[in-house]
mmCIF file of the N, C-alpha and C atoms, coordinates in Angstrom:
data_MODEL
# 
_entry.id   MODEL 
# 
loop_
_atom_site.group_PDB 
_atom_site.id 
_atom_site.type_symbol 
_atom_site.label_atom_id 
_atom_site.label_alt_id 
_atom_site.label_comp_id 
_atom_site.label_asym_id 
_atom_site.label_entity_id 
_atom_site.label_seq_id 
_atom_site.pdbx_PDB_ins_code 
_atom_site.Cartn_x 
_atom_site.Cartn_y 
_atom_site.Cartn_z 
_atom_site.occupancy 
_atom_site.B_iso_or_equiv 
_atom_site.pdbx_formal_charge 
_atom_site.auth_seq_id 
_atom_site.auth_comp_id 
_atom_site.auth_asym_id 
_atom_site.auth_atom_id 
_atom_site.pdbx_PDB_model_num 
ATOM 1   N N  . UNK A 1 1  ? 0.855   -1.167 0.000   1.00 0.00 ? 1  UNK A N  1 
ATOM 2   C CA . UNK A 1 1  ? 0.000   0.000  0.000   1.00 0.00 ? 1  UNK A CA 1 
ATOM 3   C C  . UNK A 1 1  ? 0.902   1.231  0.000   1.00 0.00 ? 1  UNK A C  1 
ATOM 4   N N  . UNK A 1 2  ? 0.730   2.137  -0.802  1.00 0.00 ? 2  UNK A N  1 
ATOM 5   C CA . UNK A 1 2  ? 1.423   3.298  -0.646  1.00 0.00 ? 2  UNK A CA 1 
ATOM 6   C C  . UNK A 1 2  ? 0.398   4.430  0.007   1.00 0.00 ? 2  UNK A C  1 
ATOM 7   N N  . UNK A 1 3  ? 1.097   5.367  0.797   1.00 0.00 ? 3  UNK A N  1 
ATOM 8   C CA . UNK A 1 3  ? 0.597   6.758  1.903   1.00 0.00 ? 3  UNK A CA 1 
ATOM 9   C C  . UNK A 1 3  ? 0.705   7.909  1.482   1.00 0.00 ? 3  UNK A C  1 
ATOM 10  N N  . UNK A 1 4  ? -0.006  8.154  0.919   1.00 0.00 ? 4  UNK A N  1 
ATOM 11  C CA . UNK A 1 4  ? 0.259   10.021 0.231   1.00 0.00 ? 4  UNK A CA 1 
ATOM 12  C C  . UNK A 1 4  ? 0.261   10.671 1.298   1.00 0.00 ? 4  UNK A C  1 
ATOM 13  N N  . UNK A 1 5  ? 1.453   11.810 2.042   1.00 0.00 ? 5  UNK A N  1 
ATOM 14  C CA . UNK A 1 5  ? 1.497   12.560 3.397   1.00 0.00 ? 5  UNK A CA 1 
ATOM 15  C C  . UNK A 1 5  ? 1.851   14.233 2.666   1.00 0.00 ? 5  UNK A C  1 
ATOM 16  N N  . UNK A 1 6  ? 1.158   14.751 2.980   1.00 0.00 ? 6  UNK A N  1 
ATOM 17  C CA . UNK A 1 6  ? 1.418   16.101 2.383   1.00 0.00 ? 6  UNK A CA 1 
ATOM 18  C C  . UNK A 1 6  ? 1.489   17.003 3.954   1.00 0.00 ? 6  UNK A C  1 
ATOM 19  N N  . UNK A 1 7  ? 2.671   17.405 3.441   1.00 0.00 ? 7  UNK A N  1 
ATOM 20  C CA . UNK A 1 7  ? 3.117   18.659 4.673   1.00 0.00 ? 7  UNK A CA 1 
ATOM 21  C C  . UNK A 1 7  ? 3.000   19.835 4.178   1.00 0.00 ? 7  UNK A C  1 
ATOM 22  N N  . UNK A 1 8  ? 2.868   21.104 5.110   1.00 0.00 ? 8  UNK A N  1 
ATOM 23  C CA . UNK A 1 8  ? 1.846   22.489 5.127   1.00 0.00 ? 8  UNK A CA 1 
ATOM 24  C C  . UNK A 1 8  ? 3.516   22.894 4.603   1.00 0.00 ? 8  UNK A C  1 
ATOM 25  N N  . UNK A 1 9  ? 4.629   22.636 4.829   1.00 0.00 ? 9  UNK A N  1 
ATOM 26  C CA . UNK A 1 9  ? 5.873   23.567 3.944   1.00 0.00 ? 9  UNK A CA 1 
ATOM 27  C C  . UNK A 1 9  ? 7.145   22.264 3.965   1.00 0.00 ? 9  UNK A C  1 
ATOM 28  N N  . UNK A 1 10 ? 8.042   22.837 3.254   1.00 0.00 ? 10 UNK A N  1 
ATOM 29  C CA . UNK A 1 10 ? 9.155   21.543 2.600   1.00 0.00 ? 10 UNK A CA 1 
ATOM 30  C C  . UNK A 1 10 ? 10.098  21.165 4.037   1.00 0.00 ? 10 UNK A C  1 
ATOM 31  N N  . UNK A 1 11 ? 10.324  22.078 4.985   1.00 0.00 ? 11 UNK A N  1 
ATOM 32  C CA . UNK A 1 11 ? 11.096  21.857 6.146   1.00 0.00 ? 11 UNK A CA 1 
ATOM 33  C C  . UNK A 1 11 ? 10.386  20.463 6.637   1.00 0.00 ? 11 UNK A C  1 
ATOM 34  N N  . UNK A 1 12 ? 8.962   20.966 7.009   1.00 0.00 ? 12 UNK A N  1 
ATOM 35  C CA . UNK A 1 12 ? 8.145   19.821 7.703   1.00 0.00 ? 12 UNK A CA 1 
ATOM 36  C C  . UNK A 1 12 ? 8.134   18.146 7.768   1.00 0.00 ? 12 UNK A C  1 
ATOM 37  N N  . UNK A 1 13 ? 8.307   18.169 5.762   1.00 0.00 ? 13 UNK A N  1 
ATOM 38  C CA . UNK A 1 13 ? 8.058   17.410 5.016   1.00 0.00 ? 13 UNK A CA 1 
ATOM 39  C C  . UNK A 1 13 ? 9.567   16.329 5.403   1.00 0.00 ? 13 UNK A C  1 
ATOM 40  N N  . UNK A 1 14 ? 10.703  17.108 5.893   1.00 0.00 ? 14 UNK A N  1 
ATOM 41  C CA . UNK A 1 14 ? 11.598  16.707 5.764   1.00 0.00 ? 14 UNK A CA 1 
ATOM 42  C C  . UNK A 1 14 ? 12.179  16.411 7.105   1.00 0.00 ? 14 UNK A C  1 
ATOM 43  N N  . UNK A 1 15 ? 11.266  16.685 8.248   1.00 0.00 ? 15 UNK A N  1 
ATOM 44  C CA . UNK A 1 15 ? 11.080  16.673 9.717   1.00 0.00 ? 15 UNK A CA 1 
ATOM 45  C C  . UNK A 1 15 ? 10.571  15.019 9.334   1.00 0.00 ? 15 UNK A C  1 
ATOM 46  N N  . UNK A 1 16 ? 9.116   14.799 8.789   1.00 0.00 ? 16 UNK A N  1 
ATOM 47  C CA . UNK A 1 16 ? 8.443   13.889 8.931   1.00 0.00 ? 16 UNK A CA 1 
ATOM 48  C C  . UNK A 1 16 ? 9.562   12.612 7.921   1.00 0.00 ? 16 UNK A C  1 
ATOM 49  N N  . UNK A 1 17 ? 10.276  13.182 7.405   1.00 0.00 ? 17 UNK A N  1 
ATOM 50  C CA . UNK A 1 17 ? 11.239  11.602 6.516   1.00 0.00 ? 17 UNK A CA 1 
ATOM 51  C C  . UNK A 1 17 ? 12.174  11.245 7.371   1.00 0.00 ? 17 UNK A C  1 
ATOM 52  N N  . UNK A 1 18 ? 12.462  12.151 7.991   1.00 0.00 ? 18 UNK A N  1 
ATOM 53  C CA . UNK A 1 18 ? 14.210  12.216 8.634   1.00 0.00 ? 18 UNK A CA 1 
ATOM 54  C C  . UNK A 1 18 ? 14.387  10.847 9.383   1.00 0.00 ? 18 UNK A C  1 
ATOM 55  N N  . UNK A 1 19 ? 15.557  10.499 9.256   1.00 0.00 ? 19 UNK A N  1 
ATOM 56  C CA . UNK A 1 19 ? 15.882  8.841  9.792   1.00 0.00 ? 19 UNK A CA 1 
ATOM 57  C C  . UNK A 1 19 ? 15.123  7.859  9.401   1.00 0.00 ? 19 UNK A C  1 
ATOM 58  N N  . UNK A 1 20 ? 14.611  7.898  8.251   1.00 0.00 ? 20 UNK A N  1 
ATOM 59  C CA . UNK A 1 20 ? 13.729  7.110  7.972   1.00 0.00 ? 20 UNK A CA 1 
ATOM 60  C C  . UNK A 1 20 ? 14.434  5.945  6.748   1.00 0.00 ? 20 UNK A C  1 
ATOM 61  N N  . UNK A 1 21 ? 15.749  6.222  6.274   1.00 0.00 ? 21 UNK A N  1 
ATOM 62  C CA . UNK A 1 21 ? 16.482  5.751  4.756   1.00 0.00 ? 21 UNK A CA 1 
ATOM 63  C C  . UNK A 1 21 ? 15.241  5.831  3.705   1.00 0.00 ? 21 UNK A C  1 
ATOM 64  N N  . UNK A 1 22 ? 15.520  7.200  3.403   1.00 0.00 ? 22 UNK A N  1 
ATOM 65  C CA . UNK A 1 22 ? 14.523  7.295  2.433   1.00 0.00 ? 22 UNK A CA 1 
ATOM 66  C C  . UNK A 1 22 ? 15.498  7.489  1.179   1.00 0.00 ? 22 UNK A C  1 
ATOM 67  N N  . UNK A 1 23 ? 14.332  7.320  0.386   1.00 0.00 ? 23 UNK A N  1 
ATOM 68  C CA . UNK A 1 23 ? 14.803  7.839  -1.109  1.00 0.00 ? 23 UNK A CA 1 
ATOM 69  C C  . UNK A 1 23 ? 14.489  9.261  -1.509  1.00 0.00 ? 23 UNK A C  1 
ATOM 70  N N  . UNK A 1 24 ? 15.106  10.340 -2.432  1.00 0.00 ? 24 UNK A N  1 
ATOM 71  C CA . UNK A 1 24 ? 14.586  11.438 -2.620  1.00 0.00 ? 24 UNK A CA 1 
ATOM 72  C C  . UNK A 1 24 ? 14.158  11.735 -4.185  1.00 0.00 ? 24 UNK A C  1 
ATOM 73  N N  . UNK A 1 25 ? 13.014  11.986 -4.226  1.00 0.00 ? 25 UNK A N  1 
ATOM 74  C CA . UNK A 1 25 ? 12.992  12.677 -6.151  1.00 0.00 ? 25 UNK A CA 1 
ATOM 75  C C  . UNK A 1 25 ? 12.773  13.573 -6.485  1.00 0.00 ? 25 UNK A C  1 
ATOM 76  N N  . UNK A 1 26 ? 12.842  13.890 -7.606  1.00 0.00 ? 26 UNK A N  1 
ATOM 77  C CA . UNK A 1 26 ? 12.319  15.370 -8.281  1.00 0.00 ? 26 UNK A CA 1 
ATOM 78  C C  . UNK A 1 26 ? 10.887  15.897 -8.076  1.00 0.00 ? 26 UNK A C  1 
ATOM 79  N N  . UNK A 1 27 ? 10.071  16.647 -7.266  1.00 0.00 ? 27 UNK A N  1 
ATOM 80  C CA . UNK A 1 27 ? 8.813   16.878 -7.900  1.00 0.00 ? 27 UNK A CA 1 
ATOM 81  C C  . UNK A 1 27 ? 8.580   17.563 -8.938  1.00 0.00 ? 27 UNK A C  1 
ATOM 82  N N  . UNK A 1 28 ? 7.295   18.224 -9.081  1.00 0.00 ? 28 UNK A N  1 
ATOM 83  C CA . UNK A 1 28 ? 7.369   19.483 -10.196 1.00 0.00 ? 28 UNK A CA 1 
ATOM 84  C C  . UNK A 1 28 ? 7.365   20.552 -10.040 1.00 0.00 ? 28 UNK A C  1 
ATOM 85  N N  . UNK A 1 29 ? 8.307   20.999 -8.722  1.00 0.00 ? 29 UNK A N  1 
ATOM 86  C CA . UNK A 1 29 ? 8.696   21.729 -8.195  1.00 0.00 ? 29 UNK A CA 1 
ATOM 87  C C  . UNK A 1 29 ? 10.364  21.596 -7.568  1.00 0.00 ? 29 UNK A C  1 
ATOM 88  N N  . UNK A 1 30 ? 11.051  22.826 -8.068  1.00 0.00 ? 30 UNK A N  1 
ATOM 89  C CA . UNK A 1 30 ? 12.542  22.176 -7.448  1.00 0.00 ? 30 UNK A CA 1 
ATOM 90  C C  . UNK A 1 30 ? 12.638  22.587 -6.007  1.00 0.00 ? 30 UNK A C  1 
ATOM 91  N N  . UNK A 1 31 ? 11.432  22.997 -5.055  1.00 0.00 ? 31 UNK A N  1 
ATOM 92  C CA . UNK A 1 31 ? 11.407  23.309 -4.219  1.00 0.00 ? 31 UNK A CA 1 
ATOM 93  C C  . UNK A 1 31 ? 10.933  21.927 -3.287  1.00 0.00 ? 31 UNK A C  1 
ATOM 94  N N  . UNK A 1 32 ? 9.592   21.140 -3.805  1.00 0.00 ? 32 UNK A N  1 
ATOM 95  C CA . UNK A 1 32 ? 8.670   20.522 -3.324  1.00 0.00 ? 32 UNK A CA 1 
ATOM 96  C C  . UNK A 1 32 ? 9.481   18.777 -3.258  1.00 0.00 ? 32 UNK A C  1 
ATOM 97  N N  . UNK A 1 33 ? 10.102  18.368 -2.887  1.00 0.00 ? 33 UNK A N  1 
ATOM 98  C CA . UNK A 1 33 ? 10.829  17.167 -3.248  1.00 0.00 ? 33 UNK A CA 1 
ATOM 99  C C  . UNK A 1 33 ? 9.881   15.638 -3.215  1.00 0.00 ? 33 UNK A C  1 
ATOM 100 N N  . UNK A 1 34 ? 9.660   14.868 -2.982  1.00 0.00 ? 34 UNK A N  1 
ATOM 101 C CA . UNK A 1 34 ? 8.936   14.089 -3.187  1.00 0.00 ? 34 UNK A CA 1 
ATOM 102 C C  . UNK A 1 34 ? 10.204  12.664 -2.259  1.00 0.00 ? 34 UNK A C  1 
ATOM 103 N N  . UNK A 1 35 ? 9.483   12.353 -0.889  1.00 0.00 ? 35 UNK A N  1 
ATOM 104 C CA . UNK A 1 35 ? 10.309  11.785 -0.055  1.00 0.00 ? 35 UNK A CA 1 
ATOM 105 C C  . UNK A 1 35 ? 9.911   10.077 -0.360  1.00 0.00 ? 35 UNK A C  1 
ATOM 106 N N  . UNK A 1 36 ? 10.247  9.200  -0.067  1.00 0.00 ? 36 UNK A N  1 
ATOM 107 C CA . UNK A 1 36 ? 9.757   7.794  0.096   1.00 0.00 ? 36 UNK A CA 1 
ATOM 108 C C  . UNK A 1 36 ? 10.676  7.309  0.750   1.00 0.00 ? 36 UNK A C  1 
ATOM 109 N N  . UNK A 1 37 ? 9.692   6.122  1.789   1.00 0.00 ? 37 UNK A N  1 
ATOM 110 C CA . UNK A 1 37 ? 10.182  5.079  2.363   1.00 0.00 ? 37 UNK A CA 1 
ATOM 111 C C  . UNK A 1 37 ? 9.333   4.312  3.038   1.00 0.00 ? 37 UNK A C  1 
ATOM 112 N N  . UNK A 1 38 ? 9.609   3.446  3.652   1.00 0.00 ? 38 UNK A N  1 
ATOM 113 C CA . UNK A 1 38 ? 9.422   1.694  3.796   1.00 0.00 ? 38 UNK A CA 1 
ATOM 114 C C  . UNK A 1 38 ? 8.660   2.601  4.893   1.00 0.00 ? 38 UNK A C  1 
ATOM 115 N N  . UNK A 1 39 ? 7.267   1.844  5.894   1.00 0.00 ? 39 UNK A N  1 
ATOM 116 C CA . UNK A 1 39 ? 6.748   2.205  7.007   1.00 0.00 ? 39 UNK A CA 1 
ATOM 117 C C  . UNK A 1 39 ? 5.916   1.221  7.066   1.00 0.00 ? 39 UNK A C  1 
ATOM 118 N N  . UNK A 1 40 ? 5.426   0.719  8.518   1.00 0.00 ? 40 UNK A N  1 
ATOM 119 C CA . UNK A 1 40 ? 4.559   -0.135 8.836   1.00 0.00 ? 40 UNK A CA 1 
ATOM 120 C C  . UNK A 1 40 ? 3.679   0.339  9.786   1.00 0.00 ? 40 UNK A C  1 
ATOM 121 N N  . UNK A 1 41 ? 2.657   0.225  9.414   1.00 0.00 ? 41 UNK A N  1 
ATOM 122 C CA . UNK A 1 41 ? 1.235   0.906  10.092  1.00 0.00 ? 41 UNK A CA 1 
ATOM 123 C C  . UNK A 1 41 ? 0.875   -0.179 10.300  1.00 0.00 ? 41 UNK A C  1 
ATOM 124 N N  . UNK A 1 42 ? 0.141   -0.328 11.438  1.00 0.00 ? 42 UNK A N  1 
ATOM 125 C CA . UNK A 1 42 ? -0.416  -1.338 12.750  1.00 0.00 ? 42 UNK A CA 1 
ATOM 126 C C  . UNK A 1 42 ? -0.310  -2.935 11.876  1.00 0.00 ? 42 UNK A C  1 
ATOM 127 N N  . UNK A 1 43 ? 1.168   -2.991 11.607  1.00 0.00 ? 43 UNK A N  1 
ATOM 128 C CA . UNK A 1 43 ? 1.689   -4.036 10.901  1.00 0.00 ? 43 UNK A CA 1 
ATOM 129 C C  . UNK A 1 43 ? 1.587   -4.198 9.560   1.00 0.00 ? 43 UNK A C  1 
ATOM 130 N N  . UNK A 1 44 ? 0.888   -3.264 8.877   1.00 0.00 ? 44 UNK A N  1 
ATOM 131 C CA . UNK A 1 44 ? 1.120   -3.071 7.534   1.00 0.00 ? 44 UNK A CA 1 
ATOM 132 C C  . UNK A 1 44 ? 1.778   -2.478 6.610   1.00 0.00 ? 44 UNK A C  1 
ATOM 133 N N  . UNK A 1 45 ? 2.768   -3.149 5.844   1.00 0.00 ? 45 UNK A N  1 
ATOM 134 C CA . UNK A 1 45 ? 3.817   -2.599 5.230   1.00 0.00 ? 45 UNK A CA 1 
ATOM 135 C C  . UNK A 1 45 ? 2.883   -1.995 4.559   1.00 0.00 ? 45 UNK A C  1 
ATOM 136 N N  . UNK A 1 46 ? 4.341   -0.809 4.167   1.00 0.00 ? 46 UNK A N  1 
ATOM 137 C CA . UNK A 1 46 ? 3.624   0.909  3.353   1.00 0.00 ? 46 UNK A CA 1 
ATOM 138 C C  . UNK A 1 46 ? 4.907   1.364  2.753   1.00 0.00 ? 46 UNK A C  1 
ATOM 139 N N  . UNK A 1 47 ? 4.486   1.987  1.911   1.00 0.00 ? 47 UNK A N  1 
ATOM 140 C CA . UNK A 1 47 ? 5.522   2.905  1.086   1.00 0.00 ? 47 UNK A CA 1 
ATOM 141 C C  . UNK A 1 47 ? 4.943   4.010  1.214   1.00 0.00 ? 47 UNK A C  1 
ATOM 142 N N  . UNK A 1 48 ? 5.110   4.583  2.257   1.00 0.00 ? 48 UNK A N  1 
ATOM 143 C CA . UNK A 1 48 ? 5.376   6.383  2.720   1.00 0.00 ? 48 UNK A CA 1 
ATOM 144 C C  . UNK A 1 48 ? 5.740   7.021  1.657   1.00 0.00 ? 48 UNK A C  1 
ATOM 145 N N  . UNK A 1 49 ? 4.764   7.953  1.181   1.00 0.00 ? 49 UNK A N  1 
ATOM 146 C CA . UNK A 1 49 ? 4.733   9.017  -0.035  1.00 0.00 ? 49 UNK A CA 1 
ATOM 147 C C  . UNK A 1 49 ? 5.101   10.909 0.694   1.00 0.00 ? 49 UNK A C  1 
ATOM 148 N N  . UNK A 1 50 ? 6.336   11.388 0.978   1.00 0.00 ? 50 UNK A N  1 
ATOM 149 C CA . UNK A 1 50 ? 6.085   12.701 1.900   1.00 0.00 ? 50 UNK A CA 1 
ATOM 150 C C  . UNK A 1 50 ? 6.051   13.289 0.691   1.00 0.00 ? 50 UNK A C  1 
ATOM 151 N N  . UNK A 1 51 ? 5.523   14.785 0.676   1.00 0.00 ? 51 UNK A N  1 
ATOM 152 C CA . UNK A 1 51 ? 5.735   15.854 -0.126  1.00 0.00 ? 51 UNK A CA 1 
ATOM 153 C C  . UNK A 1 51 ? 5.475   17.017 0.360   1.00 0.00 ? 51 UNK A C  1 
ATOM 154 N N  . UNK A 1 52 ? 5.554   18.368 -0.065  1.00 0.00 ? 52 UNK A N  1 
ATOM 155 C CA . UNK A 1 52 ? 4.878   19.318 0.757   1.00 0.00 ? 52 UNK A CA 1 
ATOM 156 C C  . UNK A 1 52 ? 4.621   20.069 -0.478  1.00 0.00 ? 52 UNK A C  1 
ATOM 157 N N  . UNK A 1 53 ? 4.085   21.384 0.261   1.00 0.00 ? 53 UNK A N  1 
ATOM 158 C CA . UNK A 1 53 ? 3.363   22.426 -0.719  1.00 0.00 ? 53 UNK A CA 1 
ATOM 159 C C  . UNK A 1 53 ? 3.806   23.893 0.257   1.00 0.00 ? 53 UNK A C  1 
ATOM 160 N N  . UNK A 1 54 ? 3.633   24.765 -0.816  1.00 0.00 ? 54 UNK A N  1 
ATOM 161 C CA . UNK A 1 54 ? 4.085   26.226 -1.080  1.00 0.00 ? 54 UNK A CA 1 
ATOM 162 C C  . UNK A 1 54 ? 3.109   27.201 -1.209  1.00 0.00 ? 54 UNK A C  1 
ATOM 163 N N  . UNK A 1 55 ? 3.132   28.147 -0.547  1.00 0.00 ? 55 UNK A N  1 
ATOM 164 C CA . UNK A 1 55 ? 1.712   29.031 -0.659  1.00 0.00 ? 55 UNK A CA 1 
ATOM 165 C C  . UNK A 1 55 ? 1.094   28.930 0.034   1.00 0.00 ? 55 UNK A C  1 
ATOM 166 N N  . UNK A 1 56 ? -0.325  30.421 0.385   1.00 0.00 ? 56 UNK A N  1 
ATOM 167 C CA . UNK A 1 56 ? -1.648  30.133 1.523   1.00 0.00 ? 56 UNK A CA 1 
ATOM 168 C C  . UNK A 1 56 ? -2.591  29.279 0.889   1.00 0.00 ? 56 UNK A C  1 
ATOM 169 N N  . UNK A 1 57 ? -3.017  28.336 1.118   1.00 0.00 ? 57 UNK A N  1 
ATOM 170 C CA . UNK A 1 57 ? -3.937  28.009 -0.050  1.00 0.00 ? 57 UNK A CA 1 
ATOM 171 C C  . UNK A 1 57 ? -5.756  28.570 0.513   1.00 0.00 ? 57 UNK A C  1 
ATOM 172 N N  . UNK A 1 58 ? -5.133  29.237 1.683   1.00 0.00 ? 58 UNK A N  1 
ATOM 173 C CA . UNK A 1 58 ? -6.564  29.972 1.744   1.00 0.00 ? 58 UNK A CA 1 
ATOM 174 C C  . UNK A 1 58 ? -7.075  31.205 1.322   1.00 0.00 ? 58 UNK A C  1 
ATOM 175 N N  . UNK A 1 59 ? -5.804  31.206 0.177   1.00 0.00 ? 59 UNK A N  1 
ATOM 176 C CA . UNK A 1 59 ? -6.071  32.526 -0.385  1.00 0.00 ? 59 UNK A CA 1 
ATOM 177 C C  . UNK A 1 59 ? -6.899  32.316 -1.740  1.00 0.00 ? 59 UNK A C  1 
ATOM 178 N N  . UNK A 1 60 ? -7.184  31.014 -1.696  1.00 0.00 ? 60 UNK A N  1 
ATOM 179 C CA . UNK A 1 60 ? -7.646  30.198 -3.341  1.00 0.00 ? 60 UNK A CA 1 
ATOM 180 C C  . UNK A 1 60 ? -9.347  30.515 -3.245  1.00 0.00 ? 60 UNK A C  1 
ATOM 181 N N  . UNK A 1 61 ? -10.022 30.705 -3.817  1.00 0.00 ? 61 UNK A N  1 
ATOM 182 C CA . UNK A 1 61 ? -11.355 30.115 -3.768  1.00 0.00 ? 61 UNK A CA 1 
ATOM 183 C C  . UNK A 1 61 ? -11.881 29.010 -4.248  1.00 0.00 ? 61 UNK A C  1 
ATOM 184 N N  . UNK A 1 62 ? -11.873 28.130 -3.306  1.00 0.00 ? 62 UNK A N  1 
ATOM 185 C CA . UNK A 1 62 ? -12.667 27.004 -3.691  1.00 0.00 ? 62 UNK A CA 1 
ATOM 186 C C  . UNK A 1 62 ? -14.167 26.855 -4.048  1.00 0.00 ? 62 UNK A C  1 
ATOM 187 N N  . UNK A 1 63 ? -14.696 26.281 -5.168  1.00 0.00 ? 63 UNK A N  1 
ATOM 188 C CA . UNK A 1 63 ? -15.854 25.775 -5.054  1.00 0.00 ? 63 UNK A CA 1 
ATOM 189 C C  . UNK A 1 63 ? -16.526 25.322 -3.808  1.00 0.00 ? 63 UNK A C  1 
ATOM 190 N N  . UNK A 1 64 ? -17.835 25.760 -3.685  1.00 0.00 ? 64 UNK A N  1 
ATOM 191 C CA . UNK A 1 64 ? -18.496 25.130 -2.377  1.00 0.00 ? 64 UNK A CA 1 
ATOM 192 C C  . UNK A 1 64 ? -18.148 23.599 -2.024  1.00 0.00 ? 64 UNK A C  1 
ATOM 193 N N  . UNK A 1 65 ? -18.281 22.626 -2.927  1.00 0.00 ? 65 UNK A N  1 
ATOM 194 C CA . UNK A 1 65 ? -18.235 21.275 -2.936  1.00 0.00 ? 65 UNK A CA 1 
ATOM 195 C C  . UNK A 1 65 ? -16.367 20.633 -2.632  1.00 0.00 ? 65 UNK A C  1 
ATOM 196 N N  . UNK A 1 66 ? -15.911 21.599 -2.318  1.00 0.00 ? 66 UNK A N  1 
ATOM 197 C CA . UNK A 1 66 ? -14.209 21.554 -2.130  1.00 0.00 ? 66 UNK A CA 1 
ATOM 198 C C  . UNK A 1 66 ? -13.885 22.320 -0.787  1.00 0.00 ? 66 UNK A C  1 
ATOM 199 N N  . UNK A 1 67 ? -14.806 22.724 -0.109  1.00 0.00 ? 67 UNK A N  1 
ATOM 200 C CA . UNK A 1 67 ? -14.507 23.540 1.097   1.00 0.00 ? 67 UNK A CA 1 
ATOM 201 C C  . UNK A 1 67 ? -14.158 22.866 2.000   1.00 0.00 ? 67 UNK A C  1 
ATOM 202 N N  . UNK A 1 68 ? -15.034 21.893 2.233   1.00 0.00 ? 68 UNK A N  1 
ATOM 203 C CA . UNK A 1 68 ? -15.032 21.598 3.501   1.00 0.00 ? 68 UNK A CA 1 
ATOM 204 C C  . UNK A 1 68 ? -14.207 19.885 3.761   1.00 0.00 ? 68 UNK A C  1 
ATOM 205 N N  . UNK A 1 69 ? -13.686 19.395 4.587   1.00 0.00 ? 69 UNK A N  1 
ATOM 206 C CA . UNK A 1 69 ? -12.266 17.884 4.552   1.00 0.00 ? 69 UNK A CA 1 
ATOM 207 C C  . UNK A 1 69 ? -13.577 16.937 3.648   1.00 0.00 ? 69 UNK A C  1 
ATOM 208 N N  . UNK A 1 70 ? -14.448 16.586 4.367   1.00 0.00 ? 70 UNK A N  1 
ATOM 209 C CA . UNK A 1 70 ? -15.295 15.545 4.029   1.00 0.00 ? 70 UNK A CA 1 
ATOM 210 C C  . UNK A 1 70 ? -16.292 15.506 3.209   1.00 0.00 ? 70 UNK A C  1 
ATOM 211 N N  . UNK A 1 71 ? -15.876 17.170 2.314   1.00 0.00 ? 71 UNK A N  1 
ATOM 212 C CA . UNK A 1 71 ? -17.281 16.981 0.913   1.00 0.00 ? 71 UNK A CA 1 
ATOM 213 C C  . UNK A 1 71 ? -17.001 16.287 -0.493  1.00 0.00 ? 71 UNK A C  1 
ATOM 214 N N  . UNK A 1 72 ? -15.829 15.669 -0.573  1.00 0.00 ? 72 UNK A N  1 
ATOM 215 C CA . UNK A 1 72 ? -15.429 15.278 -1.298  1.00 0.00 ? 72 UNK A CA 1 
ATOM 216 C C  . UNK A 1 72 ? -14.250 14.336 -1.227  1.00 0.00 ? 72 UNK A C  1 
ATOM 217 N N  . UNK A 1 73 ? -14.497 13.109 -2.563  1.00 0.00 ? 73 UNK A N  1 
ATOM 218 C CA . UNK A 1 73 ? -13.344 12.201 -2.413  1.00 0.00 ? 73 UNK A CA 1 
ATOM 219 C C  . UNK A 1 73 ? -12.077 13.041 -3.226  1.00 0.00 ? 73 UNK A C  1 
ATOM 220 N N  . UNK A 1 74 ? -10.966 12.499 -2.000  1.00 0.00 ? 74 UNK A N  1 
ATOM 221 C CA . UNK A 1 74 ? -9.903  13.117 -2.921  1.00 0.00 ? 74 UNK A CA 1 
ATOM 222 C C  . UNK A 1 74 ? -9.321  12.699 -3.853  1.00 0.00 ? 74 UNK A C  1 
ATOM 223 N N  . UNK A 1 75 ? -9.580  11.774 -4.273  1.00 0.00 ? 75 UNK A N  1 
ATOM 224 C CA . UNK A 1 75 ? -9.368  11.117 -5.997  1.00 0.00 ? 75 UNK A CA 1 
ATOM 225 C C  . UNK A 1 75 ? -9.957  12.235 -6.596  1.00 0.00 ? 75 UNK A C  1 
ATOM 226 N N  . UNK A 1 76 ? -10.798 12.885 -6.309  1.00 0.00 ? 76 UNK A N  1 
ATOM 227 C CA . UNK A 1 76 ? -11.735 13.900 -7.781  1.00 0.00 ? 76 UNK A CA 1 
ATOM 228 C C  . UNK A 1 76 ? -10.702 15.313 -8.029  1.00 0.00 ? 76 UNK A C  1 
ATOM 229 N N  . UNK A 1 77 ? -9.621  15.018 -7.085  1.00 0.00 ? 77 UNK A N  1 
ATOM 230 C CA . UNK A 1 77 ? -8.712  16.456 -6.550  1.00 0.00 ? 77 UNK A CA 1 
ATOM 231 C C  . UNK A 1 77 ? -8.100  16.307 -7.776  1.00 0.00 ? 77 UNK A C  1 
ATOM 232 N N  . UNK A 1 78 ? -7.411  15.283 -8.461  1.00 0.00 ? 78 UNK A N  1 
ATOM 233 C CA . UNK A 1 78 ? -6.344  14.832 -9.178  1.00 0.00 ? 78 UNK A CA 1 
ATOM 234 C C  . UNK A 1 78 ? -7.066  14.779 -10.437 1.00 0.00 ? 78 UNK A C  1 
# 
């Protein structure tokens, strides 16, 4: 199973990998890096996805149907 983890800025992102033997990649951002590694959640192996993001994003206007955590699946984000 892989974990998509998105952190609020790139320091964070790199708080949440640290000691972890991760791998590092390019995002599409040369700011935003894109972290991975091995993790086991209540015994389930995972491939930990870190990344972070740049900007307020409450400066965006969202559609009503995008406001709020639980009005939407986040597959429809992508």
């Amino acid at each position: 199973m892989r974990v998509l983890n998105v952190a609020e800025k790139p320091s964070v992102a790199n708080i949440l990998s640290r000691n972890q033997g991760l791998r590092m990649r390019e995002g599409r951002s040369r700011y935003n890096k894109r972290l991975e590694f091995n993790y086991s959640i209540r015994g389930q192996h995972c491939q930990m996805v870190v990344t972070s993001v740049i900007g307020h994003l409450m400066e965006l206007e969202f559609e009503d149907r995008f406001r709020k955590w639980h009005s939407c699946d986040p597959a429809h984000l992508y």
